[in-house]
C-alpha positions in Angstrom: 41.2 -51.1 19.5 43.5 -48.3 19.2 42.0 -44.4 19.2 43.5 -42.9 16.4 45.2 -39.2 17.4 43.6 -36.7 15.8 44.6 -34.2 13.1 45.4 -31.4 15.2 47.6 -33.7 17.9 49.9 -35.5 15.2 50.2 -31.8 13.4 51.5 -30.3 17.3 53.8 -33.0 17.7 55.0 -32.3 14.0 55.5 -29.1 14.8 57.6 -29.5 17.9 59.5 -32.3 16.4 60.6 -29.9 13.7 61.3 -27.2 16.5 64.0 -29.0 17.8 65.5 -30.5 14.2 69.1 -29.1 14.1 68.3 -28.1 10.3 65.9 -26.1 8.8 64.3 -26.3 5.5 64.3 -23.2 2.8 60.8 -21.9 3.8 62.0 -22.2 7.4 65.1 -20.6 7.2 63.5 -17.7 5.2 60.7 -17.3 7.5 63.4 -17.0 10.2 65.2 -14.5 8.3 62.3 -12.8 7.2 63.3 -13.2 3.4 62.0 -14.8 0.2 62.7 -18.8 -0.1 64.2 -18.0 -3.6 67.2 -15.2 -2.0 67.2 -18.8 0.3 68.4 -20.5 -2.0 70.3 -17.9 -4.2 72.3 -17.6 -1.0 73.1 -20.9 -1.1 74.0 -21.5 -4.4 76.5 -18.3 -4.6 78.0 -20.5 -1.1 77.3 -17.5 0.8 74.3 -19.3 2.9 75.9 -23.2 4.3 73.4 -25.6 3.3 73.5 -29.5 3.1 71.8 -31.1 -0.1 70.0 -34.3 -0.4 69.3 -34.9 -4.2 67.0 -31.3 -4.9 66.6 -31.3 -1.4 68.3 -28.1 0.8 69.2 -27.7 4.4 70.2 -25.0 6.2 71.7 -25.6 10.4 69.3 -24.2 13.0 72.8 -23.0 14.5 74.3 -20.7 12.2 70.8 -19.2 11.0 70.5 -18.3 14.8 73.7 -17.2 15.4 72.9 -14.6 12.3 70.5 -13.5 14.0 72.2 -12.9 17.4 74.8 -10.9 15.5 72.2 -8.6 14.1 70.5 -8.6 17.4 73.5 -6.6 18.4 73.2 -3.7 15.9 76.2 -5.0 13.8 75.5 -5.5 10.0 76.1 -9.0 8.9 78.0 -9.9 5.4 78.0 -13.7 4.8 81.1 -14.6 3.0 81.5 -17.5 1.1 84.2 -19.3 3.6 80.9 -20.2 5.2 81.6 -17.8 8.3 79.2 -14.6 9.0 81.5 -11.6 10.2 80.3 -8.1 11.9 81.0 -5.2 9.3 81.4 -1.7 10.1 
């Protein structure tokens, strides 16, 4: 007979399955950003955050959510447009 993993395995390997996912979901994205889920999805909805929809279902690429946060990283202030691009300002 086969051991069944338990809990806390299968929830690790969740986690660093999800880790490595090229897209995030709202709460992930928000954690990243340190924001609200809603101003998540507000951002998306105004087009100024890029997000993929599956029926009700948002998400947001790893990629440019990091690359947002590189861009701060180096003091600039970040203005997402709606053309989908984030520029420095000032």
């Amino acid at each position: 007979m086969h051991e069944q993993p338990s809990p806390l395995a299968v929830a690790r390997t969740r986690a660093a399955e999800r880790q490595d996912h090229p897209l995030l979901t709202v709460d992930e994205a928000a954690r990243k950003l340190r924001v609200s889920p809603m101003t998540v999805r507000r951002a998306c909805d105004a087009g100024e955050l890029p997000c993929i929809r599956f029926g009700r279902a948002r998400r947001i690429s790893r990629e440019y959510v990091e690359g947002l946060l590189q861009e701060a990283a180096g003091g600039a202030e970040i203005e997402v447009d709606t053309a989908n691009s984030a520029e420095a300002v000032g």
